[in-house]
Residue, then its C-alpha position, 0 to 999 in steps of 0.5 A: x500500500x505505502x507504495x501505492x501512496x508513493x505513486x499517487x504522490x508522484x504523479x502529483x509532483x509530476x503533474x504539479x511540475x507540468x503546470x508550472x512549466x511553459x514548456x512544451x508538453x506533448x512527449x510528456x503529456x503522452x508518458x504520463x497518460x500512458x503511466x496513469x493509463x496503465x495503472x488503470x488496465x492493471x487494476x482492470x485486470x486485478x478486479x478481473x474485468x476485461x480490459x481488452x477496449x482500453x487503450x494504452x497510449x492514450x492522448x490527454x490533456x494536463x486536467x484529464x491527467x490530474x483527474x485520472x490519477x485522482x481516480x486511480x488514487x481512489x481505485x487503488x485505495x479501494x481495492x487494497x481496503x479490500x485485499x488480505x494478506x493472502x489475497x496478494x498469491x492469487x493469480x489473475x486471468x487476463x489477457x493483454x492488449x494483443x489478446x494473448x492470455x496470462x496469468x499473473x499473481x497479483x503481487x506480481x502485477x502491483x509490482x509492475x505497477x509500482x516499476x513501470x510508473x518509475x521508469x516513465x517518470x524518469x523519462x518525463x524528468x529526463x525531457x524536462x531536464x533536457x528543455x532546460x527545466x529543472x527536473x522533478x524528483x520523484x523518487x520514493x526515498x524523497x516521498x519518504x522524507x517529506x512524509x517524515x517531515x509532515x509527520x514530524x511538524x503535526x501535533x501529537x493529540x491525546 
C-alpha cells in the first residue's frame, strides 16, 4: 500500500511540475497518460474485468491527467481496503492488449505497477531536464522524507 501512496504522490509532483512549466508538453503529456493509463488496465485486470477496449497510449490533456490519477488514487485505495494478506498469491486471468492470455499473481502485477510508473517518470524528468527545466524528483526515498517531515511538524493529540 505505502507504495501505492508513493505513486499517487508522484504523479502529483509530476503533474504539479507540468503546470508550472511553459514548456512544451506533448512527449510528456503522452508518458504520463500512458503511466496513469496503465495503472488503470492493471487494476482492470486485478478486479478481473476485461480490459481488452482500453487503450494504452492514450492522448490527454494536463486536467484529464490530474483527474485520472485522482481516480486511480481512489481505485487503488479501494481495492487494497479490500485485499488480505493472502489475497496478494492469487493469480489473475487476463489477457493483454494483443489478446494473448496470462496469468499473473497479483503481487506480481502491483509490482509492475509500482516499476513501470518509475521508469516513465524518469523519462518525463529526463525531457524536462533536457528543455532546460529543472527536473522533478520523484523518487520514493524523497516521498519518504517529506512524509517524515509532515509527520514530524503535526501535533501529537491525546
Amino acid at each position: 500500500m505505502k507504495c501505492f501512496q508513493h505513486i499517487a504522490w508522484a504523479n502529483a509532483q509530476v503533474i504539479m511540475a507540468l503546470k508550472l512549466s511553459d514548456l512544451p508538453m506533448e512527449k510528456t503529456l503522452s508518458l504520463l497518460s500512458h503511466v496513469l493509463a496503465a495503472e488503470k488496465v492493471w487494476l482492470t485486470r486485478i478486479n478481473g474485468e476485461d480490459s481488452a477496449g482500453m487503450v494504452i497510449w492514450p492522448t490527454h490533456t494536463l486536467e484529464q491527467c490530474e483527474r485520472f490519477a485522482e481516480q486511480n488514487k481512489a481505485d487503488y485505495e479501494i481495492l487494497f481496503s479490500k485485499l488480505v494478506e493472502s489475497d496478494y498469491g492469487n493469480e489473475s486471468n487476463y489477457s493483454d492488449s494483443k489478446g494473448n492470455p496470462f496469468t499473473t499473481k497479483i503481487s506480481d502485477i502491483l509490482t509492475q505497477v509500482v516499476l513501470h510508473g518509475s521508469y516513465h517518470r524518469g523519462q518525463i524528468a529526463l525531457l524536462l531536464r533536457q528543455a532546460g527545466a529543472e527536473p522533478i524528483l520523484t523518487d520514493y526515498i524523497i516521498y519518504e522524507r517529506q512524509a517524515a517531515l509532515i509527520e514530524k511538524s503535526m501535533p501529537i493529540s491525546k
